[in-house]
Legacy VTK file of the C-alpha trace (Angstrom):
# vtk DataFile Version 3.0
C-alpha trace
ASCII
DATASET POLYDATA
POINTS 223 float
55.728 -120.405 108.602
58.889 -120.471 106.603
62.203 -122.552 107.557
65.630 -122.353 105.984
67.167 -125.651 105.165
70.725 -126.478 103.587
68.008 -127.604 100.452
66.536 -123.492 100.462
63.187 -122.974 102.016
60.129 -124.760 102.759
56.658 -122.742 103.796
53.298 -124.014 105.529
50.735 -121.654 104.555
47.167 -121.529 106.174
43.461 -120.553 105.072
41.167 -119.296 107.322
39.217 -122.746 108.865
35.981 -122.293 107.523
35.388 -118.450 108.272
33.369 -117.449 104.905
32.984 -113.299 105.914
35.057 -111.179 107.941
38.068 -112.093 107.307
40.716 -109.383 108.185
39.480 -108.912 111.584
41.257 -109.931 114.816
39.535 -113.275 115.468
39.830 -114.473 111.825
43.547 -113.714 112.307
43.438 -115.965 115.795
42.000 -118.855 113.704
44.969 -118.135 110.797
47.474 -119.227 113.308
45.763 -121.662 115.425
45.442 -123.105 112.012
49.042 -122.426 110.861
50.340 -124.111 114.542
47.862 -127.259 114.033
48.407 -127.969 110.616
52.414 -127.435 111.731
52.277 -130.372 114.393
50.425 -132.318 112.353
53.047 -132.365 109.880
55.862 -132.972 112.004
53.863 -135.513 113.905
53.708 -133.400 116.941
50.130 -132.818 117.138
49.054 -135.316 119.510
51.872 -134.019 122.228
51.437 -130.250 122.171
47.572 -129.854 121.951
47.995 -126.164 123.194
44.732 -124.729 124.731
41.629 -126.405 123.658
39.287 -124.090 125.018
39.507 -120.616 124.331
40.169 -118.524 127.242
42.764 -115.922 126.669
44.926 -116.677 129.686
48.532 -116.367 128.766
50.074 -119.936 127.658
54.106 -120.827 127.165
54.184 -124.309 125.775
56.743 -126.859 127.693
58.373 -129.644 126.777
57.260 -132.784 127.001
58.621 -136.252 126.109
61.792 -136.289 123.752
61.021 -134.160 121.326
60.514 -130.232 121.861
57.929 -128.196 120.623
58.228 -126.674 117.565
60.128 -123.396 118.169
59.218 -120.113 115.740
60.321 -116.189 116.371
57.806 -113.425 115.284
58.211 -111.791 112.011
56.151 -108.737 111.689
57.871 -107.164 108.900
55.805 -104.090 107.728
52.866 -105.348 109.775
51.727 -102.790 112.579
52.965 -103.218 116.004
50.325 -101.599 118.634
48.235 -103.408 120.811
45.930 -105.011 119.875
46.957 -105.307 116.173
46.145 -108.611 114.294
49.336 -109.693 114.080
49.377 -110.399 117.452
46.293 -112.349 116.975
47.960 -114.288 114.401
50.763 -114.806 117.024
47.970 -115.947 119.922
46.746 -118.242 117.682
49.853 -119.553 117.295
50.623 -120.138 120.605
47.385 -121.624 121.627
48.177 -123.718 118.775
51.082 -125.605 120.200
53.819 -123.691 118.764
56.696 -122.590 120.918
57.330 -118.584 120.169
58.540 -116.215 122.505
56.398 -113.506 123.597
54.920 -111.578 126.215
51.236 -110.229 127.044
51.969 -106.753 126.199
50.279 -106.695 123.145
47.326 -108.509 123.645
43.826 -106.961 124.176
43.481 -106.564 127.234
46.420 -105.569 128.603
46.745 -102.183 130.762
50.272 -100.593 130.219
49.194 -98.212 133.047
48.758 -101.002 135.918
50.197 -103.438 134.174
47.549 -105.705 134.193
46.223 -108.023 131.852
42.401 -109.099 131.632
42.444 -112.158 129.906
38.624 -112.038 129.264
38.348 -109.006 127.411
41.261 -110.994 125.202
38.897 -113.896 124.559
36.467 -111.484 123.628
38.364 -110.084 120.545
38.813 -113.650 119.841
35.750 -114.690 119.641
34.421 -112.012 117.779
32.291 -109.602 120.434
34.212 -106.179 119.365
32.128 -107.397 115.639
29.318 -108.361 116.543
28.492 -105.052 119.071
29.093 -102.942 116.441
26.911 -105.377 113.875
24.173 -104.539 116.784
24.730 -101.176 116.799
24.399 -100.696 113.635
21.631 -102.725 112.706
19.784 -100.617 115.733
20.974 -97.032 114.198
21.488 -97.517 110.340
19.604 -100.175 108.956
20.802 -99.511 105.187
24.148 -98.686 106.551
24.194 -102.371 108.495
23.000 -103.813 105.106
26.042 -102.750 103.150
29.165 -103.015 105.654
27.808 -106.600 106.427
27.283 -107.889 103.349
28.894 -110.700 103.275
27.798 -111.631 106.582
24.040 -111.417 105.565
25.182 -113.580 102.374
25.920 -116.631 104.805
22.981 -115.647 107.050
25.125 -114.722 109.760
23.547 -112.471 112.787
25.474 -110.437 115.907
24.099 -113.384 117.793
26.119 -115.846 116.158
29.333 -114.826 115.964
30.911 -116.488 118.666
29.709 -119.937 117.890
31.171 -119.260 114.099
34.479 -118.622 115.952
33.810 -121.596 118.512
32.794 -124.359 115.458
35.881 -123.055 113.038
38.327 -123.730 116.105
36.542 -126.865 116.614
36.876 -127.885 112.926
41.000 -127.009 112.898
41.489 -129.058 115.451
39.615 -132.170 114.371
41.253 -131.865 110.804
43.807 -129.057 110.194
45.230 -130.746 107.024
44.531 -128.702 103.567
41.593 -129.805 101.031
43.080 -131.537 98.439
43.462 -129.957 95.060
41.214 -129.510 92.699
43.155 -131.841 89.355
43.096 -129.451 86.020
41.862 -131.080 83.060
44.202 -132.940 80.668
44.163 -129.438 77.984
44.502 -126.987 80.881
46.337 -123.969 79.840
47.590 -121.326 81.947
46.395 -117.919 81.079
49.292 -115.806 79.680
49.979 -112.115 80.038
52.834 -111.829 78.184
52.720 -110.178 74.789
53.357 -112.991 71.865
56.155 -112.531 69.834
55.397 -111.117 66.155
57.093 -113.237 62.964
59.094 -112.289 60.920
56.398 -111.741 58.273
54.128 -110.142 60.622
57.185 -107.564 61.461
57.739 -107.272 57.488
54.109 -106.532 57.293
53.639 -104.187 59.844
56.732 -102.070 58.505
55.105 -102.175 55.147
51.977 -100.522 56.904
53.524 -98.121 58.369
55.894 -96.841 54.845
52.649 -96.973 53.161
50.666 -94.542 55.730
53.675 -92.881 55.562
53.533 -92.315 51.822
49.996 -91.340 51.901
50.183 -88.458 53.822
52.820 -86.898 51.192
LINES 1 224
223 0 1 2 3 4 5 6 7 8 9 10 11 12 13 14 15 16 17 18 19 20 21 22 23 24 25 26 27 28 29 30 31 32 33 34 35 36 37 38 39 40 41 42 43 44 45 46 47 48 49 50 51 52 53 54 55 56 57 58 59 60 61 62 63 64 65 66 67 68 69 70 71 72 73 74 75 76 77 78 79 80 81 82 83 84 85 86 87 88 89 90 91 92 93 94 95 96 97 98 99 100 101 102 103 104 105 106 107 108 109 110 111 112 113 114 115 116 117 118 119 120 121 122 123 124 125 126 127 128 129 130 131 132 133 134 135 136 137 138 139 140 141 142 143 144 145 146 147 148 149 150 151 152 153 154 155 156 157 158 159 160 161 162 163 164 165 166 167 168 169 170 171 172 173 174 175 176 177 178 179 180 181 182 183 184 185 186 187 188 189 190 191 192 193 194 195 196 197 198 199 200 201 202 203 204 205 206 207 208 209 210 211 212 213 214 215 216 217 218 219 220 221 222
């Protein structure tokens, strides 16, 4: 989230609550902005008035206001991002808005929704939230290509995570950014700390002197 201010611009950035593998897929980009929206409110002190939805259940949600202050009004940037259905920006965006965050938006780009009938299932949208499109093809996989399964889900293996298990990784990391949104502190660099440099350093002048004086005297050698 970025604001303008007569000062320049101030951004909130978010991690991914906890998620340790699969992390560019639609529900890790739910938890990004229910993330972003909590750690928002909490910051503004708005976190105890616009909960959002608790539970996950993929119903469409417009937050109201409610006591003095309003919520906490954003507008979609998608910039290069792809804009069909069902892309994870939209899932960013759902998070968002489940978050308590007050962005415009309709359902037409949710999972879900049937552009034929016009009808939106809001089950098959908590679904992709929660992870099922992953973990049936983790299933599938694991049935048909055991070697295959082994090295497209890695890094799920690596944290002992099964198809079974998926949703309650999704359920526990919402759980966790709503008990504590706030960032881990930062780790404190030791007192002789030095930032690694990529720039070339700067030759002296006897170093140039020398280096010409290499080069006359290769130069010379080959007449």
């Amino acid at each position: 989230v970025v604001s303008t201010q007569s000062t320049g611009s101030s951004g909130i950035n978010a991690e991914y609550g906890g998620i340790k593998a699969g992390l560019t897929n639609y529900a890790a980009s739910y938890a990004v902005g229910l993330l972003l929206a909590r750690r928002l409110n909490q910051k503004y002190k708005l976190d105890d008035t616009y909960k959002g939805v608790e539970e996950v259940d993929g119903e469409d949600y417009y937050v109201e206001k409610e006591g003095e202050r309003g919520a906490f009004y954003c507008v979609l940037d998608v910039g290069l991002s792809r804009t069909s259905a069902g892309a994870r920006v939209f899932g960013v965006l759902k998070g968002a808005v489940d978050g308590g965050l007050d962005i415009p938006h309709s359902n037409k780009r949710f999972p879900g929704y049937n552009p034929e009938t016009s009808d939106y299932d809001a089950s098959a949208h908590r679904a992709r939230i929660l992870g099922s499109h992953v973990s049936n093809y983790m299933q599938q996989l694991l049935e048909e290509d055991n070697d295959a399964y082994k090295r497209q889900f890695a890094c799920y293996l690596k944290e002992g995570i099964m198809p079974d298990m998926l949703e309650g990784v999704y359920t526990a990391a919402h759980a966790a950014i709503r008990a504590d949104p706030s960032p881990a502190p930062k780790k404190e660099k030791p007192a002789d700390y030095k930032p690694k440099s990529y720039k070339k350093q700067r030759m002296s002048l006897a170093q140039k002197k020398g280096r010409v004086a290499q080069k006359k005297a290769a130069f010379l050698a080959l007449q």
